[in-house]
Wavefront OBJ file of the C-alpha trace (Angstrom):
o trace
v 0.000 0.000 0.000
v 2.863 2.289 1.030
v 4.402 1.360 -2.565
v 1.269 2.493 -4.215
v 1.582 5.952 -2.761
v 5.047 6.567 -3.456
v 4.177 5.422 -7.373
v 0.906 8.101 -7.724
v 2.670 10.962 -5.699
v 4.958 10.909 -8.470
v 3.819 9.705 -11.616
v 4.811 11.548 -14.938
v 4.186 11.422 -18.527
v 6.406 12.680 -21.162
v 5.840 15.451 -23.169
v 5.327 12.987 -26.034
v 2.585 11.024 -24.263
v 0.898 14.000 -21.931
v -1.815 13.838 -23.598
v -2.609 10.534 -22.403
v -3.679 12.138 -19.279
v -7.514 12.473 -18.700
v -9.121 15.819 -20.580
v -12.645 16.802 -19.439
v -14.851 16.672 -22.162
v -13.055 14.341 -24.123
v -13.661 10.835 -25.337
v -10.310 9.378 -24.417
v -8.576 9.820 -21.067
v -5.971 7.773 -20.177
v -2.343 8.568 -18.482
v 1.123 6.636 -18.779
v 2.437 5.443 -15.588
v 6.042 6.112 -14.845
v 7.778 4.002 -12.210
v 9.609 5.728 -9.437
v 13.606 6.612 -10.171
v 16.009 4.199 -8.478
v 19.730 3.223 -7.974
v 18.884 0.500 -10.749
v 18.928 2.759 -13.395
v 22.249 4.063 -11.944
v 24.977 2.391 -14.395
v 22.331 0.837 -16.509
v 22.344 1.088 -19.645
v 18.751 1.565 -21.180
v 17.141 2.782 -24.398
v 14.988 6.538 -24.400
v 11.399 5.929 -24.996
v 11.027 9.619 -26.080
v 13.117 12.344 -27.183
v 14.467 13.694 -24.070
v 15.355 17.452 -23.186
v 18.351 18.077 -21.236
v 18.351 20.030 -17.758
v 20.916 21.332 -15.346
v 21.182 20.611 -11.539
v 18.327 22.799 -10.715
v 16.076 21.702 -13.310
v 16.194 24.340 -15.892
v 16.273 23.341 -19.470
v 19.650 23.691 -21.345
v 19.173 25.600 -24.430
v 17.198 23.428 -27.422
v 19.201 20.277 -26.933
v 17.681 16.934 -26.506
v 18.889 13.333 -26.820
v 16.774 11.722 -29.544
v 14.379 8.622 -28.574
v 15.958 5.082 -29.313
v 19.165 6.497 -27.605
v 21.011 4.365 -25.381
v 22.551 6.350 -21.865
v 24.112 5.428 -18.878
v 22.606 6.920 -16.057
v 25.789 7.882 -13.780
v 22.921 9.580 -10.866
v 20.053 10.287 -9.710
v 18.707 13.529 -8.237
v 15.102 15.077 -6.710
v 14.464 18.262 -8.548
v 10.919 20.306 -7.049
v 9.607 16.863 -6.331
v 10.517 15.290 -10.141
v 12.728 12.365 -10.153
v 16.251 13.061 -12.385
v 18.704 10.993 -13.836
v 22.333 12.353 -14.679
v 23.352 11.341 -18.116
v 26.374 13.569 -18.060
v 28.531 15.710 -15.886
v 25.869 18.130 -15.007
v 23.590 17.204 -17.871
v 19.960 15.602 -16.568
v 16.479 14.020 -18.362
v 13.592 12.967 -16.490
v 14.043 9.373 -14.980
v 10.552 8.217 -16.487
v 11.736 8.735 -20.185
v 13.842 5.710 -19.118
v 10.799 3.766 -18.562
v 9.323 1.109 -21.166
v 6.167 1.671 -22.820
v 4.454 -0.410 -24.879
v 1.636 0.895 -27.761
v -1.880 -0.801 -28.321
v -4.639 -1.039 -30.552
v -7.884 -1.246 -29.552
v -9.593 -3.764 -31.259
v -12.867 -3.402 -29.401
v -14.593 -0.400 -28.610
v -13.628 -0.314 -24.712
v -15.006 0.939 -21.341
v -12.494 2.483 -18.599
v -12.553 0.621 -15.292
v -11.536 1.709 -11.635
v -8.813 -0.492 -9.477
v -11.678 -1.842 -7.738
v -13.143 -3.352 -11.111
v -16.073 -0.660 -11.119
v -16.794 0.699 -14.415
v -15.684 4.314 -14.650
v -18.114 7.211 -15.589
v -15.719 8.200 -18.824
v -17.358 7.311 -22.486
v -15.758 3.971 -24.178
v -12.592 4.277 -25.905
v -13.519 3.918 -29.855
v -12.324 0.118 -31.561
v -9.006 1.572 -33.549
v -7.821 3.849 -31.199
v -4.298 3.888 -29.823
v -3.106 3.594 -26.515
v 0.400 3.610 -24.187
v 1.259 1.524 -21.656
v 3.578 0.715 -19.145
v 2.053 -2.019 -16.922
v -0.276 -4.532 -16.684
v -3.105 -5.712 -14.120
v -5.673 -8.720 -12.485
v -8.539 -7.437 -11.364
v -10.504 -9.721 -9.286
v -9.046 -12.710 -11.109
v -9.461 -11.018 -14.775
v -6.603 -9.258 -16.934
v -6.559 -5.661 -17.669
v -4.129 -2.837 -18.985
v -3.356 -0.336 -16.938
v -3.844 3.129 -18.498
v -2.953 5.334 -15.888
v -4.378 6.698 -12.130
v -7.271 4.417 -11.642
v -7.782 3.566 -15.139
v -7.836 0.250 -16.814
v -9.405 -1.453 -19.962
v -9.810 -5.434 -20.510
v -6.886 -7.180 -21.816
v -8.771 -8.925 -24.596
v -9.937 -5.532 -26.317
v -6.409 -4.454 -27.213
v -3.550 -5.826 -29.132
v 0.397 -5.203 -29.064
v 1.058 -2.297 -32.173
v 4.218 -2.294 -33.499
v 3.278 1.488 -33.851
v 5.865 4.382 -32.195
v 4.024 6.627 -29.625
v 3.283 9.725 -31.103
v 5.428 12.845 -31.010
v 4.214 16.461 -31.683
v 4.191 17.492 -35.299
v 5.254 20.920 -36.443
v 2.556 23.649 -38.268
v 2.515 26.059 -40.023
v 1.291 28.766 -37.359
v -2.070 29.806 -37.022
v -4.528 31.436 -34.639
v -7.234 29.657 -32.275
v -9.351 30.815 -29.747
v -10.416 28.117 -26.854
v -14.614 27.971 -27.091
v -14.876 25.461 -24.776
v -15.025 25.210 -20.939
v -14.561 22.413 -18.729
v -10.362 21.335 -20.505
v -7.054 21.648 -19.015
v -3.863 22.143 -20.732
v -0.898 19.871 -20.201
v 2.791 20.126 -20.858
v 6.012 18.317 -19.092
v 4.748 16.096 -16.479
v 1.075 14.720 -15.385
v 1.459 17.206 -12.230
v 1.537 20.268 -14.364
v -2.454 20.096 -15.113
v -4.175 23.338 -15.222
v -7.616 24.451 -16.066
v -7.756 26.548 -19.078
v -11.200 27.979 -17.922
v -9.035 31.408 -17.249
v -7.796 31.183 -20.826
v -11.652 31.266 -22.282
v -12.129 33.543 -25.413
v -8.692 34.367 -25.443
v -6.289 33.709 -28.514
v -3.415 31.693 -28.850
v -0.795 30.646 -31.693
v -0.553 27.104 -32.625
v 2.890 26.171 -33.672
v 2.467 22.314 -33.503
v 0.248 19.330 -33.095
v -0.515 16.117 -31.535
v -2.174 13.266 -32.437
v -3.142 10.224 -29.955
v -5.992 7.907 -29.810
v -8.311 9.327 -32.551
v -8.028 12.862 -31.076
v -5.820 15.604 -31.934
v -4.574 18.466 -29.692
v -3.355 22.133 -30.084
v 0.194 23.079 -28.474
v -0.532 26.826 -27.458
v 1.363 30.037 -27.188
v 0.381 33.377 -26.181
v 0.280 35.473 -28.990
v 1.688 38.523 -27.199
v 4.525 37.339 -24.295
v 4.831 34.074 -26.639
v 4.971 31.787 -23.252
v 3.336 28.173 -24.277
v 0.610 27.014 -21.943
v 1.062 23.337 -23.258
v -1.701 20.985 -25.109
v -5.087 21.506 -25.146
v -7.593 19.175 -26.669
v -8.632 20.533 -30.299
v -12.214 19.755 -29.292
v -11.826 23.354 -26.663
v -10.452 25.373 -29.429
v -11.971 27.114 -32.925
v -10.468 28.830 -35.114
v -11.438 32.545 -36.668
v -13.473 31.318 -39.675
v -14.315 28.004 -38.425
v -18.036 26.614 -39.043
v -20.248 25.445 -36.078
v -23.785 24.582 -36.684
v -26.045 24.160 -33.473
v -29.036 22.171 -33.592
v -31.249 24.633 -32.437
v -35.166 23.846 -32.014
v -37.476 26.117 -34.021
v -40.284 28.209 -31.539
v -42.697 30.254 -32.971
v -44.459 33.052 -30.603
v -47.223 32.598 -32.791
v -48.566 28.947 -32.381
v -49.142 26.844 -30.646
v -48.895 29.276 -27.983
v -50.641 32.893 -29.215
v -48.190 35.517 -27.526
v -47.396 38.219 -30.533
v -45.287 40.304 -27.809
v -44.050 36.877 -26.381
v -40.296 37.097 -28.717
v -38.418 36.945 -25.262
v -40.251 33.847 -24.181
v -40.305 32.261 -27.130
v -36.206 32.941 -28.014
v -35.558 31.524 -24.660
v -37.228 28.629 -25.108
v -35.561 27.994 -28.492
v -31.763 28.491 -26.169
v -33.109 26.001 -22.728
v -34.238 23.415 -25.717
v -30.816 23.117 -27.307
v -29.540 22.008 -24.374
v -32.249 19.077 -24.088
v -34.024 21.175 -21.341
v -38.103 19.914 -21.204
v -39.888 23.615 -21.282
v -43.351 24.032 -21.678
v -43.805 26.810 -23.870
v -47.308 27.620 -22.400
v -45.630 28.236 -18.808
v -42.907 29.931 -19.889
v -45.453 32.651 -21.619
v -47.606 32.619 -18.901
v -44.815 33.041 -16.007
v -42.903 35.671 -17.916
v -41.670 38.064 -15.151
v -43.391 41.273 -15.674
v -43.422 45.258 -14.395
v -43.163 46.073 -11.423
v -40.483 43.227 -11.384
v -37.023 44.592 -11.390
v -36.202 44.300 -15.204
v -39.289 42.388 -16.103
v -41.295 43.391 -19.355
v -43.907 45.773 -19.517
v -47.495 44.698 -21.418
v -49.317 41.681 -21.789
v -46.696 38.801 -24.301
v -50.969 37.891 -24.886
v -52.529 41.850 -25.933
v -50.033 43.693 -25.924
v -52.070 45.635 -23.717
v -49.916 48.330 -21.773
v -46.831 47.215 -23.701
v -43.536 49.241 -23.234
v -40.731 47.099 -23.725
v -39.504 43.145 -23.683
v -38.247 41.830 -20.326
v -34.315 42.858 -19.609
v -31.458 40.613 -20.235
v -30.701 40.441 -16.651
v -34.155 39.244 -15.883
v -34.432 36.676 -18.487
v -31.423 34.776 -17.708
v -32.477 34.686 -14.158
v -35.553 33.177 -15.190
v -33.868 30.813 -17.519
v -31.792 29.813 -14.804
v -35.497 28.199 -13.514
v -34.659 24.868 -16.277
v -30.662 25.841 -16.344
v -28.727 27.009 -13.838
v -25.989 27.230 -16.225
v -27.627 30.039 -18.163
v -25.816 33.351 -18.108
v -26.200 37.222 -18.918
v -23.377 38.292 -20.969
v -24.373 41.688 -21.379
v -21.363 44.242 -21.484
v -20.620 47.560 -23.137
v -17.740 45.403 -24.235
v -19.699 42.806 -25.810
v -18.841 42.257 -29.515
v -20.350 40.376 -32.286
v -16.793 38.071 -32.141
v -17.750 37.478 -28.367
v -21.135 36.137 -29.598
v -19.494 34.651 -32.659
v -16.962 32.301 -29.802
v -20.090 31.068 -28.097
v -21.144 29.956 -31.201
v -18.326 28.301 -32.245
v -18.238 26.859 -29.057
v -21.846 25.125 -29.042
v -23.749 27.406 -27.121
v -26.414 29.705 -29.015
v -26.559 33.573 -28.229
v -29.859 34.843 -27.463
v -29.555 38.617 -28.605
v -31.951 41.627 -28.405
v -32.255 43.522 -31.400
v -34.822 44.778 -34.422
v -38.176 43.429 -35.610
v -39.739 43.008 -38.729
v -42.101 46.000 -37.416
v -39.620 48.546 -36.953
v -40.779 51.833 -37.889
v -38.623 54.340 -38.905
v -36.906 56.270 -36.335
v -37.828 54.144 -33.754
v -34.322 52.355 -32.694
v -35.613 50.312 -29.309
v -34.539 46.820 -29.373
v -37.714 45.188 -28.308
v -37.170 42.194 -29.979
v -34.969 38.853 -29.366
v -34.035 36.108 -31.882
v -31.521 33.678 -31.163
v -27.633 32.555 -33.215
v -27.609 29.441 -33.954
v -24.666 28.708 -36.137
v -22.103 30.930 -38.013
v -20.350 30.018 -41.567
v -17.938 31.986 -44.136
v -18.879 35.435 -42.160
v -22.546 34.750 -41.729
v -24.705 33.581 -38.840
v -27.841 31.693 -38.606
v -30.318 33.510 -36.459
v -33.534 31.935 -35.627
v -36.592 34.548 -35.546
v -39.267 33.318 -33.193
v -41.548 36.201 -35.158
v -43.287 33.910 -37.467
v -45.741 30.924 -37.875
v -42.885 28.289 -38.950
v -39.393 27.056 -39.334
v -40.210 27.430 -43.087
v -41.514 30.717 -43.501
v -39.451 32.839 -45.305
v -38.476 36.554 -46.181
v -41.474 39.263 -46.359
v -43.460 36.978 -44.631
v -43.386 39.206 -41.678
v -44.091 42.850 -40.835
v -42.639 43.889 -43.886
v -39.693 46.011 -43.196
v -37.678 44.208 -45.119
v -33.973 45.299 -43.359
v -34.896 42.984 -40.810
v -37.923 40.200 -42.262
v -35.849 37.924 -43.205
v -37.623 34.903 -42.885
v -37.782 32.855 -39.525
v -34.342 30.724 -40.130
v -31.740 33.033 -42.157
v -28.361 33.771 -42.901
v -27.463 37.184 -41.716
v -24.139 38.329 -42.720
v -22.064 39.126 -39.032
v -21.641 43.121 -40.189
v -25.696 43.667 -40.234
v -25.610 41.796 -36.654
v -22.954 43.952 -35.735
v -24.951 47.172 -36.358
v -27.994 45.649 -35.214
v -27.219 44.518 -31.814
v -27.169 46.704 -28.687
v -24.390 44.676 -26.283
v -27.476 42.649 -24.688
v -27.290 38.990 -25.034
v -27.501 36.136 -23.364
v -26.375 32.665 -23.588
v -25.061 29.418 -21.767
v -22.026 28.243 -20.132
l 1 2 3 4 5 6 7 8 9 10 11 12 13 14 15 16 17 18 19 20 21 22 23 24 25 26 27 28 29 30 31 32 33 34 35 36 37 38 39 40 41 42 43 44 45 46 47 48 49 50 51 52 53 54 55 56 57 58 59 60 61 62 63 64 65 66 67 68 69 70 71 72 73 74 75 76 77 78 79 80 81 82 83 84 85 86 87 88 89 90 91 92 93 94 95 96 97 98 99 100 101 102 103 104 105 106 107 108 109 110 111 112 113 114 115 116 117 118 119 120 121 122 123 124 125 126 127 128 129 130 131 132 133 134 135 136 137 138 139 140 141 142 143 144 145 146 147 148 149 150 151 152 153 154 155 156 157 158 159 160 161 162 163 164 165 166 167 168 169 170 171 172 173 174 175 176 177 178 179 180 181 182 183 184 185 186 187 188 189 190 191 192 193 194 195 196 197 198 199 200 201 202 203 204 205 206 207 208 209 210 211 212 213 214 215 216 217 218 219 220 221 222 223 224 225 226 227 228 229 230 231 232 233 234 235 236 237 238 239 240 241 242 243 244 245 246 247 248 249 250 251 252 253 254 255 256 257 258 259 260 261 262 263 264 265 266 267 268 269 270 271 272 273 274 275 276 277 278 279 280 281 282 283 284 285 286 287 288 289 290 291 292 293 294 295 296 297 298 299 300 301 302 303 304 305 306 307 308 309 310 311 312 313 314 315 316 317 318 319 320 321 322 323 324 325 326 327 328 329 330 331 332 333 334 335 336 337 338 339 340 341 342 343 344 345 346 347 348 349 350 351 352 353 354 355 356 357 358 359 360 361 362 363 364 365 366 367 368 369 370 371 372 373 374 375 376 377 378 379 380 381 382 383 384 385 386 387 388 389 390 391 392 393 394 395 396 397 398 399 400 401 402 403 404 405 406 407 408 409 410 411 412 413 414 415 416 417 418 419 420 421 422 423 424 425 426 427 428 429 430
């Protein structure tokens, strides 16, 4: 038992296998276990399993240089650095000890489920049939053979087979920029220990300089684009790129039928957002339960009559009443909201619920009393879904006739006429 504690306190990966390590979000998650530096590997002669950078006594890198993998060394030390375990290769000259350790490469040949140490089947989705893997070790569970993938992570023996593939190494790009869209991932870089959320990095751009591929996914190394410091790998599933297409399936709602509300845009639009994320809303309540004046920030007149109306229901409110089905449902609202904000939450998977212009705009009248909702975004256009019309398939002058802005209940609107259209009120979902 005391064994097994020294070995997790200070397992590592290599930079060529880190992301092996478990990504939230992902479909694959699996570490390489390294085994703990000892006097064994003093005077030993043994093979690099990866290409190896070289570090001085106090663990600071030494220039560029690295000793290639398939290299044979001599280990003439060892030494602790901040916790890591070293090896001394030459007079002054170290590499991590677990770049010393064997690993061998598999193939899934089933699609297969993650288990615990206790035998338990983990909560993680299946690892796809085709998929490659690294290990170092492996396991009996409870009489039955398994692989051992990392912390607490283990597939069945008989759904993998021994590749005589390499394990993957990074591969250099041609640079170019990506935001990260996605909450929820960490990025990785040097050792298992050096995990860290990239939740602080959201909607921020990087420059990716080079690439990894590993067990059907494929991940982004990133670097600031202004210090140039590199945060590490990232899963490409967090990340989009500038021009990148994302299409949300997005349900259509009509304030029209089957629920009669011609001032109901607000409740109908957030219907439409709760819906694409599978949330069961009863379009009848939601219209009936609206929060209304003298509600801080609720809408003034009847969604039924229009009787007494003023103006739709603030931002602020709406997401708070959102929050009723989905917590996760958030205001974004900001002077310093732009249309490439909203465009990121697209890209990302969420929809933007925006406020803007109607069909029955009158001239000179520039409120923003109505909401419609983004629902995808290609080659510089989004697709907004307009909740003022009868059905999905209604199309443009079918409205209140100012054409600027009847453009047919599901349209492509290109992002400069959103741009001037919006007022900085949106919301959407984390």
């Amino acid at each position: 038992m005391q064994n097994s504690r020294i070995l997790s306190k200070i397992m590592t990966v290599s930079a060529a296998v880190l992301m092996a390590a478990p990504i939230a979000g992902t479909t694959i998650s699996q570490t390489v276990n390294a085994a703990p530096t000892n006097t064994s590997q003093v005077g030993k002669s043994s093979k690099l399993s990866v290409n190896s950078f070289l570090y001085d006594k106090n663990g600071k890198k030494i220039g560029k240089s690295n000793l290639k993998a398939g290299q044979n060394v001599t280990p003439i030390s060892q030494k602790t650095i901040s916790g890591a375990n070293y090896v001394e290769v030459k007079p002054g000259q170290f590499i991590r000890a677990h770049n010393l350790v064997s690993r061998k490469v598999y193939r899934l040949t089933n699609n297969a489920y993650v288990y615990k140490a206790n035998g338990k089947r983990s909560k993680q989705k299946a690892l796809k049939k085709g998929s490659q893997i690294v290990s170092t070790s492996n396991a009996t569970i409870k009489g039955k053979n398994y692989i051992k993938l990392g912390s607490n992570q283990y597939i069945k023996s008989g759904n993998a087979k021994a590749s005589s593939s390499t394990i993957p190494t990074s591969k250099k790009v041609k640079s170019f920029k990506a935001y990260v869209v996605k909450r929820g991932y960490n990025t990785y870089k040097g050792v298992f220990q050096n995990k860290k959320s990239a939740n602080s990095h959201f909607h921020k751009p990087f420059n990716v300089k080079k690439t990894l591929s590993m067990n059907g996914s494929k991940y982004y190394w990133l670097t600031t684009t202004k210090k140039h410091k590199n945060l590490g790998y990232i899963n490409k599933n967090a990340m989009a790129t500038p021009n990148q297409t994302k299409l949300i399936n997005v349900p259509y709602v009509s304030q029209y039928t089957p629920v009669f509300t011609p001032w109901g845009c607000a409740g109908a639009a957030m219907t439409m957002l709760l819906r694409s994320q599978g949330k069961h809303v009863n379009l009848s309540y939601v219209q009936s339960h609206l929060p209304m004046q003298p509600t801080k920030g609720g809408q003034k007149g009847s969604v039924y009559t229009g009787v007494g109306f003023g103006y739709v229901i603030s931002p602020g409110a709406l997401a708070k009443y959102a929050r009723r089905w989905d917590k996760n449902v958030i205001n974004i609202s900001s002077s310093k909201l732009t249309v490439n904000d909203m465009k990121l939450y697209v890209q990302g998977g969420k929809p933007v619920l925006y406020y803007g212009f109607s069909s029955y705009q009158k001239p000179g009248d520039y409120h923003r009393n109505h909401c419609k909702v983004l629902t995808g975004y290609k080659n510089g256009k989004f697709r907004v879904n307009d909740p003022l019309y009868y059905s999905k398939n209604d199309g443009a002058g079918t409205g209140g006739k100012n054409m600027k802005y009847d453009r047919g209940a599901i349209s492509w609107v290109p992002k400069s006429a959103i741009q001037s259209e919006t007022n900085h009120e949106a919301i959407t979902v984390k």
